[in-house]
N, C-alpha and C positions, 0 to 999 in steps of 0.2 A: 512376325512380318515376313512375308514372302518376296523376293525380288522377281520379279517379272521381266523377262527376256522372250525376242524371237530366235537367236540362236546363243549358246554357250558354247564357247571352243576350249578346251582342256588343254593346253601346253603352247606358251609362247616361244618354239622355234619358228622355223623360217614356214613351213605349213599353215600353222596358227596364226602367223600374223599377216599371210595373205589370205586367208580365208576371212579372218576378222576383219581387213582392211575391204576388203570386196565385200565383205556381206553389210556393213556398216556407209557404202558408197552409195549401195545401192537402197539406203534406209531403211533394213532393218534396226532393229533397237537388239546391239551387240554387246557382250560380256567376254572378255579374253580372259581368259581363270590361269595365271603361271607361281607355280612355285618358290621360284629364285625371285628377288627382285629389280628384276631388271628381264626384257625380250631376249630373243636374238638363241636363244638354245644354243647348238654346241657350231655356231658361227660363234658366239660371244663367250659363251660359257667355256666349250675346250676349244677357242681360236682355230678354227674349223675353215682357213680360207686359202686359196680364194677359193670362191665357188668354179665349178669345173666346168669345162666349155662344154656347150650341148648343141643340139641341133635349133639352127638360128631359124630353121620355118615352125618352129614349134608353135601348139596352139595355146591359151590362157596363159600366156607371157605377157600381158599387161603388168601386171603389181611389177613384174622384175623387170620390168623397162622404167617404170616409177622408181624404182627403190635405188637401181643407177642414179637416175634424174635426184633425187631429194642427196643420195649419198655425194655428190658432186660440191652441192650446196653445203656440206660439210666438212669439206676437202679430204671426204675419205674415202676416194672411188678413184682408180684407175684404168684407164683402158691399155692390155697387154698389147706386145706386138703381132702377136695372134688375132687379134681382135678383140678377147675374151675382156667384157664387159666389166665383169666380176671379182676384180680385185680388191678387195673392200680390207676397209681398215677396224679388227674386231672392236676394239677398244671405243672410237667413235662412233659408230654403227647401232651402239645402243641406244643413244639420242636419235637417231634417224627414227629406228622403228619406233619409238615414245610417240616422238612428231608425225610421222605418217598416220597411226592411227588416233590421236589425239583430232589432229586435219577434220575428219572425216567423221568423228564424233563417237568413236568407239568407247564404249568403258574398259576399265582393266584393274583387274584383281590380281596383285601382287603377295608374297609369299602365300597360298593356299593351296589346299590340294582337297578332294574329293573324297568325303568319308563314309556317307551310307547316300541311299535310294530312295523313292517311291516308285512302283509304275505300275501301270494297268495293262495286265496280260502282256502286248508287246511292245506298251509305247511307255516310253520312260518321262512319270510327271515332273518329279523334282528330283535334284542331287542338292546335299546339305554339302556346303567348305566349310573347312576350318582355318581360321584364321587369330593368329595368336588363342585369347582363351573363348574367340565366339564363335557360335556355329550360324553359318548362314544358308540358310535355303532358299532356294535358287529354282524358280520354276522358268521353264523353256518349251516350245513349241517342238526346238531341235538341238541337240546334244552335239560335238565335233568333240572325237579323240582323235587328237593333236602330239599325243605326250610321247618320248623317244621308247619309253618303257611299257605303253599301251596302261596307262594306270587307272585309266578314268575302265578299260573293256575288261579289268581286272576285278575289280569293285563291282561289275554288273554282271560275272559270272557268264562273261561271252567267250564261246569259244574258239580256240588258238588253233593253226596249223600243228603238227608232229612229223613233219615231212622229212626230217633230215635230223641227224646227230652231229651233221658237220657246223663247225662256228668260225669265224672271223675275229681273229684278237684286234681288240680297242689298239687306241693311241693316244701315248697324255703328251700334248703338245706345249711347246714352247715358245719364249722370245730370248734371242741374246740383240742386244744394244750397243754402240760404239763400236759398231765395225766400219772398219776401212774397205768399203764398197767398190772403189778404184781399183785396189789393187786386187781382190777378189775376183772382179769382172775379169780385170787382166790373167789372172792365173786359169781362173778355171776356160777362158778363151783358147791359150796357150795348149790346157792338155785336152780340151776334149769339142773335137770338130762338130759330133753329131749335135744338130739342131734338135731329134725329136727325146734330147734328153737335158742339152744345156744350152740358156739362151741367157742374152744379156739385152737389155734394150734402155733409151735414156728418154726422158719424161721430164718436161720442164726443167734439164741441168740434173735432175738426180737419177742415178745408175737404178735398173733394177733386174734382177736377176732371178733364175733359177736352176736347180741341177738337181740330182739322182745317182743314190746309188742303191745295191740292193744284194743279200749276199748269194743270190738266184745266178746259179751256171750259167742260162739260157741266152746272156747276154754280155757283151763285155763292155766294161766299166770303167772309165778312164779316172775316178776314184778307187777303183781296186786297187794299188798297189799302197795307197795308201792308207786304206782300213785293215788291211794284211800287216803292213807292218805296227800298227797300232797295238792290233792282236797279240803279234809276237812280242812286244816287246812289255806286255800286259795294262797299258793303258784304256783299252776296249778287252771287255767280255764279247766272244766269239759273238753271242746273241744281238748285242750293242749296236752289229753290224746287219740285224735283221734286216731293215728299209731305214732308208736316208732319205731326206728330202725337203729342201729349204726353197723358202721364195722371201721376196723383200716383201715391204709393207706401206700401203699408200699414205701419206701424210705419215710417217715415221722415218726419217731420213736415218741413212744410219743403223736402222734396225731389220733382222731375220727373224723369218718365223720358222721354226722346226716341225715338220709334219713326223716326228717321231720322240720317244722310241713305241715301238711295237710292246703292247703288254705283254710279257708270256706267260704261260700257264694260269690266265684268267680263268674263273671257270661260274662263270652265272649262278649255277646249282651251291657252290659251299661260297660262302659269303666273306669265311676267315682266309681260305686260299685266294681269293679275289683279292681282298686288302693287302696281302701280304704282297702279290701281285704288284700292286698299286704305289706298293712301298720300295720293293725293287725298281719300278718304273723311274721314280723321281733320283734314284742315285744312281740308275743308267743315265739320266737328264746330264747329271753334274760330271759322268766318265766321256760323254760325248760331247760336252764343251771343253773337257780339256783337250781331249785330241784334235778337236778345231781353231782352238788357241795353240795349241804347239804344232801343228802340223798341215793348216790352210790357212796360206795369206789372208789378211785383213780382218784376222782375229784376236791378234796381237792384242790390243787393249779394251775387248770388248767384255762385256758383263751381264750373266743373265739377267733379265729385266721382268720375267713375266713367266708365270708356271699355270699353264692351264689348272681353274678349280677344279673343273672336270674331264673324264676321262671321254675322247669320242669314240664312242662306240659304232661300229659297221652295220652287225643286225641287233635284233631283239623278239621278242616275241611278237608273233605278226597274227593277226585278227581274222577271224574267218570272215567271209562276205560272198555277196547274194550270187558273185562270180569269182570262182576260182580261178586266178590266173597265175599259170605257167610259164616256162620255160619252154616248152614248146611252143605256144602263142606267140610270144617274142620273136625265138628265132624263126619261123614260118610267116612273121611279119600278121597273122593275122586281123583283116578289118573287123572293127567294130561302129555301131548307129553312132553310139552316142562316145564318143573318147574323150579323154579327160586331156590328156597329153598324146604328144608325141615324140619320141626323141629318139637318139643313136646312141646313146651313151652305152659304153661296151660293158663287157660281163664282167666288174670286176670283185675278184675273192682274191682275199686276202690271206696268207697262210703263215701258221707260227712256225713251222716246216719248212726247210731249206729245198726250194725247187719245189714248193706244195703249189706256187699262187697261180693265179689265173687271170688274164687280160684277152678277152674275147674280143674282136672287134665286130659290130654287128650291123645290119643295114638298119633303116629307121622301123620303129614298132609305135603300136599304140599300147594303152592302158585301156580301159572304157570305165565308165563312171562306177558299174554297176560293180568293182574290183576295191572302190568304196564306201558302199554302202552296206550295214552290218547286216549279217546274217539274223540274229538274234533280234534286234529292234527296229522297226519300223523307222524309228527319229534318231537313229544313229549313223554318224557319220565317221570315215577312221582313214585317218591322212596323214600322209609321210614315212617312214620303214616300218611304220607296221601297218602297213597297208594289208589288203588279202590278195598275198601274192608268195606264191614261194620263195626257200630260199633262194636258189640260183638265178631266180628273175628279177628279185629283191635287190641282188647282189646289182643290176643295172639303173635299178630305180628309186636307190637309195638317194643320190644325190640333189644336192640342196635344188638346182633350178628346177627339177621332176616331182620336188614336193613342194615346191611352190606354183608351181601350176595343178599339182593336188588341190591344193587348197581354194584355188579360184576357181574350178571347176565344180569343187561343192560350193560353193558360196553363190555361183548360176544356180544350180540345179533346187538349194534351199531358197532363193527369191522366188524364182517359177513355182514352186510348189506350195510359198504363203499366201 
C-alpha cells in the first residue's frame, strides 16, 4: 500500500514545521516525516532559544507571527525588552507545534526516517520510512529536506558544497533551576553597565534576564575577572570559559538556560572523537554550574534541571541547488525576482579558537527561492542550514526566524506549482 501525499517534508525543526503548516493551510494533503518523537528540532531537542532577533520587515514571516500568537496561548511566549517576539519556552513549545499543525490538518510521522528511493530520471516517485519494524512507502508530487543533517539529500545521492574546511563547534545546552533571579539581576546590574551584553527586564512580576561572556580579547567582560579566577583556582578548564551565555525562560519562573558549553574538538568525519567530545561536554555542564553556584549570586540553591538530548549544532552539510549563493550576494546586498527571505542578521562564526570568532554586522540581504531548490531533482526542495548556500553566508542564515521563512516560501512556490 502506497501513501499518497502532495508534499513530504523530511525533518520536524522549525523549517519543517512552517513549511508543513503553510503547505497544509493552503490544502495541500501534507506529511511531516520526524525522527524524534516529538517537533520542534533543536528549539526543543538542544533548547535552542530564544530565537534571535531579525529584521522585523522581513518577508514569509507569517507562521512566526502565528507561532508567537498560538505560543502565548500556552503561556510560553515572551516578548523581550527588545522587542524580540521570540522567547519561547523549549519544554512547552512542543505542544504548540503538535496544535499548530494538527489545526490545519497536517499529517505527522513520528520516529522515522528515510531508507531507499524510487524516481524517474529527475523527479523523485516514492521514498520508503521506516518505522519501528515496517517500511512504508510514501509517494509524493514534492519531497522537502528539512532535516539539520540533510539526510533525506543523503539517501538521493545529491550533491554537497566543498567550499571550505572551516567548521563551527556545536553546543549542548542546558537548564539550572531554583535560582534566585533577584538577586542575579541585582549583581549582574551592579557589575556590568553595557546594555548590548547585559540586560534585566520584568514581565508580569517575574525578572528576566540575560548576559555574556566569552574568552575573546576583543572585548572586555565584566564577567572576566570572574571566570579568571575560576580558572586559577581550577574549578573551570581554561576551555569551560570558551562562550558563556544564559537567558531566563518564559513560563519557567526561577529557571536559566545555558547557551553553552561550546563542544571542543568535535570533528564530524571520526564519529569516536565526536562522542568522546560529547562526553567531555556534559562534565564541562556540571564544572560550569559549580562555578555559578559558588561564585554568581542567586545560584546558591539552584539545581541542574535539563541536559539538552542533543547537541546544536551551527553548520552541517549544505546541498547544492539551482542557485549558488554567496557571501558575496549577501554582503553586496544583491536583488533577486523571486526572495524567499529577507533579513540582517550578521555573519555569525563561531570558533573553538581563542579570538577565532566572527560577528559581522551587515545591511539587509535577500535569499531567492532558487537558493532552495535542488540542483539534482526537479521535486526537491532543501530548507534550513542546509540550504545551498555557503559557509560563511550559512553562517547568517542559519537562524531559526530565516529558516522559517524558508519554509513558507517553498510551501508558496510548491502550491503555485500543484
Amino acid at each position: 500500500m502506497n501513501l499518497k501525499y502532495d508534499v513530504v517534508i523530511v525533518g520536524g525543526g522549525v523549517a519543517g514545521i512552517s513549511c508543513a503548516y503553510n503547505c497544509a493551510k493552503k490544502k495541500l494533503r501534507t506529511l511531516l516525516v520526524e525522527k524524534e518523537n516529538y517537533l520542534g528540532g533543536d528549539v526543543t531537542g538542544a533548547l535552542v532559544v530564544p530565537v534571535m532577533k531579525n529584521n522585523n520587515s522581513n518577508i514569509n514571516c507569517d507562521f512566526y507571527n502565528v507561532l508567537v500568537n498560538y505560543a502565548k496561548k500556552f503561556d510560553s511566549q515572551i516578548t523581550y525588552s527588545d522587542g524580540n517576539t521570540g522567547w519561547f519556552n523549549p519544554i512547552l513549545i512542543k505542544n504548540v507545534f503538535d496544535q499548530m499543525l494538527k489545526n490545519v490538518g497536517a499529517d505527522i510521522l513520528f520516529e522515522s526516517v528515510p531508507v531507499n528511493f524510487k524516481k524517474n530520471e529527475n523527479f523523485i516517485e516514492k521514498v520508503n520510512f521506516s518505522f519501528e519494524a515496517l517500511s512504508l512507502p510514501i509517494v509524493s508530487k514534492y519531497f522537502v529536506d528539512a532535516t539539520g543533517n540533510a539526510e533525506l539529500s543523503k539517501l538521493l545521492n545529491c550533491e554537497f558544497w566543498s567550499d571550505t574546511q572551516m567548521t563551527q563547534p556545536p553546543s549542548l545546552r542546558f537548564i539550572v533551576s531554583g535560582v534566585d533571579l533577584e538577586s542575579l539581576a541585582n549583581f549582574l546590574e551592579e557589575i556590568d553597565s553595557d546594555k548590548n551584553v547585559t540586560t534585566t527586564y520584568r514581565i508580569d512580576s517575574q525578572i528576566h534576564l540575560s548576559t555574556a561572556y566569552t574568552w575573546d580579547t576583543n572585548k572586555k567582560w565584566a564577567l572576566a575577572p570572574y571566570f579568571e579566577k575560576a580558572v586559577k583556582e581550577g574549578v573551570l578548564k581554561d576551555t569551560d570559559r570558551a562562550y558563556f551565555q544564559i537567558f531566563t525562560i518564559a513560563g519557567m519562573a526561577n529557571s536559566v538556560a545555558f547557551n553553552c558549553p561550546r563542544i571542543q574538538n568535535y570533528d564530524k568525519n571520526n564519529p569516536i572523537e565526536s562522542s568522546n567530545a560529547i562526553i567531555e561536554a556534559r562534565a564541562s555542564i556540571y564544572r560550569i554550574y559549580n562555578f555559578v553556584k559558588n561564585y554568581i549570586p542567586g545560584f546558591e540553591n539552584s539545581y541542574i534541571s535539563n541536559i539538552a538530548p542533543k547537541i546544536g549544532k551551527r553548520e552541517t552539510k549544505r546541498v547544492k541547488c539551482k542557485y549558488d549563493y554567496t557571501i558575496n550576494d549577501l554582503l553586496e546586498q544583491k536583488q533577486f525576482d523571486n526572495p524567499a527571505l529577507v533579513s540582517d542578521y550578521p555573519v555569525d562564526i563561531h570558533s573553538d579558537k581563542k579570538d577565532g570568532s566572527t560577528l559581522h554586522k551587515v545591511c539587509s540581504y535577500m535569499l531567492p527561492i532558487e537558493s532552495l531548490k535542488s540542483k539534482d531533482y526537479e521535486n526537491l526542495y532543501i530548507i534550513g542550514k542546509i540550504a545551498g548556500t555557503d559557509f560563511k553566508s550559512q553562517a547568517a542564515l542559519r537562524v531559526q526566524s530565516s529558516c522559517m521563512s524558508m519554509g513558507e516560501a517553498v510551501a508558496k512556490d510548491i502550491f503555485q506549482n500543484c
